[in-house]
N, CA and C atoms as a LAMMPS dump frame, in Angstrom:
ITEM: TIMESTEP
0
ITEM: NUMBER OF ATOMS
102
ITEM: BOX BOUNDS ff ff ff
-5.0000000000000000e+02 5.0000000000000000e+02
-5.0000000000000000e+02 5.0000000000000000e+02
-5.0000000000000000e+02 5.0000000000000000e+02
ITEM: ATOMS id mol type element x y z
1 1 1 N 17.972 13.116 12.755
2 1 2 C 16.504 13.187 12.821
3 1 3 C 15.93 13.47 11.429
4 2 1 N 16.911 13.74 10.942
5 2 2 C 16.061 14.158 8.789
6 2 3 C 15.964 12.914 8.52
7 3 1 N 16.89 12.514 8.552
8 3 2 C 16.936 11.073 7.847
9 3 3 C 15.737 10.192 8.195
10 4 1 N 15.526 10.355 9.277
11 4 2 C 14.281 9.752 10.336
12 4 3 C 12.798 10.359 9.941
13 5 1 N 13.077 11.323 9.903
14 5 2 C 11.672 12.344 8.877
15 5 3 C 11.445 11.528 7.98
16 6 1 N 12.081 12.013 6.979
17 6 2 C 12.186 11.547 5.654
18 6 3 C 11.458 9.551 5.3
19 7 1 N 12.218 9.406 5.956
20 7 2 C 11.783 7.507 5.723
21 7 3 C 10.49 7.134 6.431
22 8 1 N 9.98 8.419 7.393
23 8 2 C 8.791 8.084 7.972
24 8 3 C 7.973 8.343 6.851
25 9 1 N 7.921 10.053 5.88
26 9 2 C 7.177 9.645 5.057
27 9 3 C 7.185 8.938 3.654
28 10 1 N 8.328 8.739 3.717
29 10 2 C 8.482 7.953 2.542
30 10 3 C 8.297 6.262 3.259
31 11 1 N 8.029 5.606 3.734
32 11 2 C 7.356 4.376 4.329
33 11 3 C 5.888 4.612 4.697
34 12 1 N 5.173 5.607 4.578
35 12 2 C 4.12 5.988 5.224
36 12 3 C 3.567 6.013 3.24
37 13 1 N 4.154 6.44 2.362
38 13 2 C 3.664 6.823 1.16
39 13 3 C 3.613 5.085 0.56
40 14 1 N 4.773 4.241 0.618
41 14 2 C 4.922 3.071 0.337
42 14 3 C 3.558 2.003 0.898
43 15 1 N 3.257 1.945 2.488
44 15 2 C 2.591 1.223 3.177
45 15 3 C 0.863 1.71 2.406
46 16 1 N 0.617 3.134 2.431
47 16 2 C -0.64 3.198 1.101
48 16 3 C -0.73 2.705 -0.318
49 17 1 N 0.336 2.386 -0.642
50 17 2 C 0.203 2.361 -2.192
51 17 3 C 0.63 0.494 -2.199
52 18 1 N 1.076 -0.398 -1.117
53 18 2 C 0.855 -1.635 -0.951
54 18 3 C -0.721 -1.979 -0.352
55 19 1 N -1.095 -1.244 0.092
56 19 2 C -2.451 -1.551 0.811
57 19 3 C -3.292 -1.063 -0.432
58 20 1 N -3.128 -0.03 -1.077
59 20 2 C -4.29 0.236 -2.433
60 20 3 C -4.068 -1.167 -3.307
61 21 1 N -2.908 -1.658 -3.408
62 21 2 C -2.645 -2.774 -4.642
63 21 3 C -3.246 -3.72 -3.937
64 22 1 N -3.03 -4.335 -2.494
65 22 2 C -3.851 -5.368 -1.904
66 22 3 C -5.313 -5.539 -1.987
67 23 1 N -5.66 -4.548 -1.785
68 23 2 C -7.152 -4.556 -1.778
69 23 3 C -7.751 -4.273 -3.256
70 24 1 N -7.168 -3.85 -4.178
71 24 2 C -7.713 -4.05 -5.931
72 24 3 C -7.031 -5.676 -5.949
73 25 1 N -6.223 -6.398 -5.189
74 25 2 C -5.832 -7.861 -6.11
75 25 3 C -7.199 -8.223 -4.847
76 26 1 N -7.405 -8.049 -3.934
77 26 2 C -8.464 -8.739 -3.221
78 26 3 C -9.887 -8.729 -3.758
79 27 1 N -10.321 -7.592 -4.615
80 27 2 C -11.487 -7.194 -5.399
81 27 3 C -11.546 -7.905 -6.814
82 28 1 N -10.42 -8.06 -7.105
83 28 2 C -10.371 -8.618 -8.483
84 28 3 C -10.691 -10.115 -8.39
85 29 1 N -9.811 -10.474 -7.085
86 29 2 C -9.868 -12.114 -7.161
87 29 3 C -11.436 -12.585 -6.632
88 30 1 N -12.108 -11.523 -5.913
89 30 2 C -13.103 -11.898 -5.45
90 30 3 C -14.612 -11.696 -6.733
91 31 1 N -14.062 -10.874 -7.871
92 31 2 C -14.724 -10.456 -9.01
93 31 3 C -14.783 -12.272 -9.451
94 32 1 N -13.691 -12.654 -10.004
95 32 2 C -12.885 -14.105 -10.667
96 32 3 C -13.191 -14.816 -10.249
97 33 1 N -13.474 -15.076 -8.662
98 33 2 C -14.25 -16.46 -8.187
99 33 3 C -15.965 -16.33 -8.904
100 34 1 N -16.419 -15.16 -8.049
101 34 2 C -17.859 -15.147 -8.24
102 34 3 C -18.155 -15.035 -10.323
């Protein structure tokens, strides 16, 4: 069950910091069109 802890928050820290980069490349590209 640690092991199981552990990767929850360490996948939980990963899945924010892919969703912060998605949404700055989604802002940027939408900066670049307009």
């Amino acid at each position: 069950m640690g092991q199981n802890n552990c990767g929850c928050g360490g996948n939980e820290y990963g899945y924010a910091l892919i969703l912060v980069l998605f949404i700055l490349l989604v802002i940027i590209g939408t900066a670049w069109l307009v």
